[in-house]
Backbone as CSV, one residue per row, in Angstrom:
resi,resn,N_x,N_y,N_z,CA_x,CA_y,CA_z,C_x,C_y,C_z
1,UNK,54.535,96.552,133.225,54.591,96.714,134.665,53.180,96.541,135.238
2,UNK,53.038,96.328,136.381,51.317,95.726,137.005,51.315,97.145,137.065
3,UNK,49.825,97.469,136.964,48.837,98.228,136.776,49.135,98.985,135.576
4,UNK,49.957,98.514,134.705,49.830,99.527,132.988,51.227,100.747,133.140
5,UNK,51.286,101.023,134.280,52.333,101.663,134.500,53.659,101.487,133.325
6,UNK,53.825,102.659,132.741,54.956,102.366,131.540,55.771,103.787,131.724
7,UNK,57.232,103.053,131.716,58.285,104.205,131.957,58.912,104.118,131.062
8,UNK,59.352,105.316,130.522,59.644,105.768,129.067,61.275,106.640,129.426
9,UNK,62.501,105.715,129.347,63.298,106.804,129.571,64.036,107.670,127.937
10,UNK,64.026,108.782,127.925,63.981,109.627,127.156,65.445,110.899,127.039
11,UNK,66.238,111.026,125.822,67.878,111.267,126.296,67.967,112.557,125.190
12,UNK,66.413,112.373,124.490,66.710,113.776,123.220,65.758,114.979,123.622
13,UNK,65.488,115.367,124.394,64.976,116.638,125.410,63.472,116.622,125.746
14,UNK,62.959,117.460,126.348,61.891,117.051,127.027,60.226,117.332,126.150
15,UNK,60.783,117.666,125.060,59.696,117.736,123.927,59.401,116.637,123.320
16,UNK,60.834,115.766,123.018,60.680,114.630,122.263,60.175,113.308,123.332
17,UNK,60.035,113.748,124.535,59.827,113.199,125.919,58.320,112.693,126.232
18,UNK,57.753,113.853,125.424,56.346,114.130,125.961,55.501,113.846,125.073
19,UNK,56.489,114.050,123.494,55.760,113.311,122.637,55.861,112.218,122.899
20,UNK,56.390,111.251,123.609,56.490,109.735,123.454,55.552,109.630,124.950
21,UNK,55.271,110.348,125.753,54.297,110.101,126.282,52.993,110.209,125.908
22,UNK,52.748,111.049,125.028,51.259,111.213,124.797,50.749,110.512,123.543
23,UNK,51.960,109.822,122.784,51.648,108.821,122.065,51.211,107.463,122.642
24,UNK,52.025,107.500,123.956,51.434,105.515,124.908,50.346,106.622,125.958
25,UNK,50.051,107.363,126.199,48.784,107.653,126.861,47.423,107.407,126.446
26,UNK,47.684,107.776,125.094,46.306,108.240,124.042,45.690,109.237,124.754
27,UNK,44.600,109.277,125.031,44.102,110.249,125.884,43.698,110.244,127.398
28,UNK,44.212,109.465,128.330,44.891,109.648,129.571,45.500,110.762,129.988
29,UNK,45.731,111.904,131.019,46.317,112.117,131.602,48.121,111.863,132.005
30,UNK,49.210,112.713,131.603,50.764,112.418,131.872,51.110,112.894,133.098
31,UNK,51.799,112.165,133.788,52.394,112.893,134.783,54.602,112.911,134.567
32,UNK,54.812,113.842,134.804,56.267,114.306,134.578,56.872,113.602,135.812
33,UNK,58.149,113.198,136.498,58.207,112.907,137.403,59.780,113.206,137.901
34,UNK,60.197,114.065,138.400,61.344,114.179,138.511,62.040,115.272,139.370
35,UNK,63.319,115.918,139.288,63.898,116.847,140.179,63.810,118.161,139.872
36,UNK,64.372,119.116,139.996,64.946,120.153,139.444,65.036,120.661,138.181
37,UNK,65.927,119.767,137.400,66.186,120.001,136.235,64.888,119.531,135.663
38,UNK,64.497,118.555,135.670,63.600,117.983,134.689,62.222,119.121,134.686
39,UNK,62.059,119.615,135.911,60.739,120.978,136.155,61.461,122.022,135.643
40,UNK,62.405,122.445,135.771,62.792,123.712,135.117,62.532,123.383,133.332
41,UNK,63.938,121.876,132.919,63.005,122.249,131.549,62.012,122.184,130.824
42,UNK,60.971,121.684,131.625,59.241,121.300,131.410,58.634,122.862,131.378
43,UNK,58.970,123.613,132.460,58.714,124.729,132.474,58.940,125.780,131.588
44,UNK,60.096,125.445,131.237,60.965,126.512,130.355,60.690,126.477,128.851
45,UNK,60.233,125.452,128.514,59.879,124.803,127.428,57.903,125.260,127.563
46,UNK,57.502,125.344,128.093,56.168,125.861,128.472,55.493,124.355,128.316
47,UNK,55.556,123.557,129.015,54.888,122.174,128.761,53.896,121.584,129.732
48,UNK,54.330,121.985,130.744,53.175,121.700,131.949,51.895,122.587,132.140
49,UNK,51.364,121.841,132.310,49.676,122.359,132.855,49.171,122.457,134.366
50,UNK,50.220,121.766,134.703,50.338,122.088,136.423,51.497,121.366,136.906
51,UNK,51.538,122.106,138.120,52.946,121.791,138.689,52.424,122.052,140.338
52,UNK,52.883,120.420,140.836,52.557,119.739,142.188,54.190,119.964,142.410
53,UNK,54.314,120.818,143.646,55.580,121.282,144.230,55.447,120.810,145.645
54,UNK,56.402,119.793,145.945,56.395,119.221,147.087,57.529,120.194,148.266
55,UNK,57.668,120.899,149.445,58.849,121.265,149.779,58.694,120.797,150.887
56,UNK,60.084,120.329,151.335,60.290,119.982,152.706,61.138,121.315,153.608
57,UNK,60.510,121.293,154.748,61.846,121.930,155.632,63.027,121.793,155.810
58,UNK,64.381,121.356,154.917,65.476,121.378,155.525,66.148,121.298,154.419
59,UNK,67.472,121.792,154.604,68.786,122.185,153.980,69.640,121.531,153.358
60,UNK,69.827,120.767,152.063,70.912,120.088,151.941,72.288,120.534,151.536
61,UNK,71.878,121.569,150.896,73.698,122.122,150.865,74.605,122.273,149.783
62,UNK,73.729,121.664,148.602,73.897,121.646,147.268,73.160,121.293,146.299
63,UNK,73.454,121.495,145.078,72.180,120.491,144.359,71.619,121.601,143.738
64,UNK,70.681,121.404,142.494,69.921,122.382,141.661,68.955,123.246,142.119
65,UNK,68.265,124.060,142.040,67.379,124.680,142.410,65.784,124.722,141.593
66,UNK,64.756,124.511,142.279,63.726,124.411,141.297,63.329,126.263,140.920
67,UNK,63.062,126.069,139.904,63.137,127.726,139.352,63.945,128.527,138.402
68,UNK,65.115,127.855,139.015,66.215,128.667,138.770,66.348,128.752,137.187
69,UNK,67.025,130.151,136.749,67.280,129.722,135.027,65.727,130.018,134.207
70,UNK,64.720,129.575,134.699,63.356,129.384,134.452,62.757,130.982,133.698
71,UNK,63.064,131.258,132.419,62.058,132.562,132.491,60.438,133.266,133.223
72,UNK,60.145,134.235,133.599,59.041,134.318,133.964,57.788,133.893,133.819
73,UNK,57.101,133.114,134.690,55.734,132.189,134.732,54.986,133.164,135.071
74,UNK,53.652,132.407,134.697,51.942,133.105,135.026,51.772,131.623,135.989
75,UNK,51.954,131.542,136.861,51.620,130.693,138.147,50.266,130.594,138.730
76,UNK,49.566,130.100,138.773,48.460,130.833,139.567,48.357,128.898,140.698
77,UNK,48.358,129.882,142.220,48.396,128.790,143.689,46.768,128.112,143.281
78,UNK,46.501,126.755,143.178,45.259,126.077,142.955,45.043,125.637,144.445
79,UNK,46.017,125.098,145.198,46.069,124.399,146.467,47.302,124.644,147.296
80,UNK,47.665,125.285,148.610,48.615,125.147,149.449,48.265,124.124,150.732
81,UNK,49.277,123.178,151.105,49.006,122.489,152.586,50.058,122.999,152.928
82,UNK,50.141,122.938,154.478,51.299,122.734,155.205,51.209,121.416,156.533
83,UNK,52.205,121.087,156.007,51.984,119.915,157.317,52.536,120.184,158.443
84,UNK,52.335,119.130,159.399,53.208,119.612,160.952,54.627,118.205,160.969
85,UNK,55.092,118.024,159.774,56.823,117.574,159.763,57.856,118.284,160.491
86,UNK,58.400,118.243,161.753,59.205,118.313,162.244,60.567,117.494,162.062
87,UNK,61.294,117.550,161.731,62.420,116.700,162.125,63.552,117.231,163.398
88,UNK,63.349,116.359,164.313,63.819,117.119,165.613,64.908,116.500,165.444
89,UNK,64.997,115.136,165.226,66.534,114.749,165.384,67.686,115.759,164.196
90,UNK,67.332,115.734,163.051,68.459,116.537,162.065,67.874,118.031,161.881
91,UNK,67.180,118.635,162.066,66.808,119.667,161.869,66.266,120.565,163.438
92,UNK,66.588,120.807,164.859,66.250,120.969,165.777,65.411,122.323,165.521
93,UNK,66.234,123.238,164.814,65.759,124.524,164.340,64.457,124.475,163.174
94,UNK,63.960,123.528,162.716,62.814,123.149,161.793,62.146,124.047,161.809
95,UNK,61.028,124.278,162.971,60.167,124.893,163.012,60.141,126.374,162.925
96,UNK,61.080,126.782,163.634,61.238,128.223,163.555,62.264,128.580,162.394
97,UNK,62.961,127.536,161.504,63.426,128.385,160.259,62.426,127.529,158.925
98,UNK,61.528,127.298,159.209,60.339,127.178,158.111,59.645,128.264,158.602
99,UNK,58.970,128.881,159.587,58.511,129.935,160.403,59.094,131.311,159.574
100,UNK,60.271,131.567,159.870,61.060,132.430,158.948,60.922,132.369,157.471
101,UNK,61.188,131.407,157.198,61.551,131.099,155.755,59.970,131.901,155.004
102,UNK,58.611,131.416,155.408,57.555,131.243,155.505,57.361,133.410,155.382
103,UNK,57.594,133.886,156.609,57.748,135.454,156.712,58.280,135.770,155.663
104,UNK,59.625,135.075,155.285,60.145,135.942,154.421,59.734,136.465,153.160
105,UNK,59.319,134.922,152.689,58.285,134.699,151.273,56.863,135.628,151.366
106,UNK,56.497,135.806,152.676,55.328,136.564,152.190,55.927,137.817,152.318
107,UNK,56.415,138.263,153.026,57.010,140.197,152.855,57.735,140.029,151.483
108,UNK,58.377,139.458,150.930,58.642,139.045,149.396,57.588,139.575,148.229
109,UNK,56.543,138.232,148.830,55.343,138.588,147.836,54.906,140.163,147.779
110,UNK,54.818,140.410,148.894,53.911,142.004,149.278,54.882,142.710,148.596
111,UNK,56.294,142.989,148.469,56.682,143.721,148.048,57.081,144.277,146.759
112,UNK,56.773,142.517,145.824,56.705,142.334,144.143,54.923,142.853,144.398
113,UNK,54.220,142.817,144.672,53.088,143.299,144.514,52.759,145.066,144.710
114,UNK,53.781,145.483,145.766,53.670,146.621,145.694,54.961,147.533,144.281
115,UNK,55.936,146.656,144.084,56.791,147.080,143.236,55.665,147.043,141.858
116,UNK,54.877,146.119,141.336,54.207,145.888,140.468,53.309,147.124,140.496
117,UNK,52.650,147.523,141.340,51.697,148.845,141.475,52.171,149.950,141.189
118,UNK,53.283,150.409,142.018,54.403,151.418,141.261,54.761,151.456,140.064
119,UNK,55.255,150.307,139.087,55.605,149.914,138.172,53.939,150.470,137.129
120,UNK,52.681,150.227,137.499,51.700,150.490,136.955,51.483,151.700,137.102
121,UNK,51.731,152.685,138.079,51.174,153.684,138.811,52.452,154.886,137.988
122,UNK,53.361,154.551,137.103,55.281,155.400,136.900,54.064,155.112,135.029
123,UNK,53.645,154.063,134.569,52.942,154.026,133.502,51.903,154.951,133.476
124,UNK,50.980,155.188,134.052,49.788,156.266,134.116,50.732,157.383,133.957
125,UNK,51.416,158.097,135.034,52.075,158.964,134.983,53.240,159.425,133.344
126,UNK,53.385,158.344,132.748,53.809,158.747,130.962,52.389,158.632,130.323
127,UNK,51.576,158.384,130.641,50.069,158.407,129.842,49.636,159.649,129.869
128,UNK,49.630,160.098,131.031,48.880,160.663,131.486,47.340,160.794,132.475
129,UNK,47.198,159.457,132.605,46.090,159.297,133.422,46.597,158.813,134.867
130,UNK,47.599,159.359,135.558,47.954,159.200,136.658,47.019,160.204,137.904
131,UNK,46.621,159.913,138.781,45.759,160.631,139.621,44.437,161.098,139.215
132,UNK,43.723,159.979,138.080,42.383,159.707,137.862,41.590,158.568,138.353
133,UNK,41.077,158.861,138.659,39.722,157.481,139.689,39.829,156.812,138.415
134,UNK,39.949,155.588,138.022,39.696,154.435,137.474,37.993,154.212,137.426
135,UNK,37.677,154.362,138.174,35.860,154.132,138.578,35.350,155.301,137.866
136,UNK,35.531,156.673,138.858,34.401,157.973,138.434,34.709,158.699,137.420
137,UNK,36.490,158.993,136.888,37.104,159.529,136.114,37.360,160.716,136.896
138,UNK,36.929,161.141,138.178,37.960,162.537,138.457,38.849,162.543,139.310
139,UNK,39.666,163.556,139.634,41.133,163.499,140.169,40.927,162.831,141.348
140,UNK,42.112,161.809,141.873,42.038,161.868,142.852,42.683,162.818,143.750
141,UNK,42.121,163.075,145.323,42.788,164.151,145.859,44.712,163.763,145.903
142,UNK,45.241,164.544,146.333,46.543,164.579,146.407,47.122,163.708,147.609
143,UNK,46.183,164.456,148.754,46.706,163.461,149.980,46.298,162.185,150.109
144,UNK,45.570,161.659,149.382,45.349,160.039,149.046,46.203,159.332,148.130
145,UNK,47.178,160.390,147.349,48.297,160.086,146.366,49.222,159.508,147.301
146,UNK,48.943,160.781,148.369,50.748,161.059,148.610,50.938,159.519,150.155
147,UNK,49.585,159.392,150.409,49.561,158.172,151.276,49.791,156.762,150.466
148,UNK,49.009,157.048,149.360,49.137,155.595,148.747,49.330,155.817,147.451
149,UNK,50.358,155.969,146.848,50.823,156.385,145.110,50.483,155.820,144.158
150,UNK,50.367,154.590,144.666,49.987,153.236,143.337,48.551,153.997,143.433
151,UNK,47.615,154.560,144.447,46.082,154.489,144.295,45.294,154.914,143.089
152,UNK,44.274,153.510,142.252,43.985,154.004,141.647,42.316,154.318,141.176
153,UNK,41.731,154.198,143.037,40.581,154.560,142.856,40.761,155.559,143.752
154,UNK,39.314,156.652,143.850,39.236,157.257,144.970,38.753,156.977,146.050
155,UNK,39.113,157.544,147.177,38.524,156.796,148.401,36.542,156.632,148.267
156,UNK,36.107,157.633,147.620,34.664,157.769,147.548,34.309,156.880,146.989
157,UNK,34.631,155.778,145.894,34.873,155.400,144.972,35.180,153.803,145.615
158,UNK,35.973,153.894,146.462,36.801,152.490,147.141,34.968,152.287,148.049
159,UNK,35.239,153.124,148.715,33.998,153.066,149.913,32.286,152.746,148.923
160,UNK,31.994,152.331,147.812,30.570,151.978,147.256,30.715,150.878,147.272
């Protein structure tokens, strides 16, 4: 194909996939290229080194889900854009249910982040080092517990 470009289609799973890519790469750079399924089992399989997630605003109504099925990832965001894609003719509501959509995901996040703190904060508490400064080693007061439970510095401590 002009410019070296070589497509490799592949029917015995996505290991035996990648070996046949990184055998015509040599040491080049692979890129994966595909839907749903093909990222879930790249993922699932632990094979990618990054993952370029394209999303658009709008609804189709069926079809796979990226994620889905997927055991738990260590993700870490390298780059977010957002563009200004409207589609007014098929999507009139665009803006304000990406707007939403957008809220929802972050009160989402905040709340796996605060479930995660609890989840850390219910561990101290079978240790026993629940309501110790992390920093100075002494108690923290109670009413700094009872405001913020996960807390695991003291305010004296937060404030240096």
């Amino acid at each position: 194909m002009e410019g070296g470009t070589t497509f490799q289609f592949v029917t015995d799973g996505v290991e035996a996939a990648l070996e046949r890519a990184r055998a015509s790469a040599g040491d080049r750079d692979i890129s994966v290229a595909g839907g749903p399924s093909t990222v879930n089992q790249f993922l699932t399989a632990g094979l990618l080194d990054v993952l370029r997630l394209h999303v658009t605003p709008c609804v189709i109504g069926a079809g796979e889900r990226v994620l889905e099925g997927v055991p738990p990832q260590r993700l870490e965001l390298v780059r977010s854009a957002r563009g200004d894609w409207i589609d007014e003719e098929h999507d009139p509501e665009g803006f304000a249910l990406t707007f939403e959509w957008q809220q929802a995901e972050g009160s989402r996040a905040e709340h796996r982040t605060e479930l995660a703190e609890l989840d850390a904060a219910e561990a101290r508490v079978v240790s026993g080092s629940y309501g110790v400064c992390a920093v100075c080693g002494r108690p923290i007061p109670w009413g700094q517990l009872e405001r913020r439970p996960a807390r695991t510095v003291c305010v004296a401590c937060t404030d240096r």
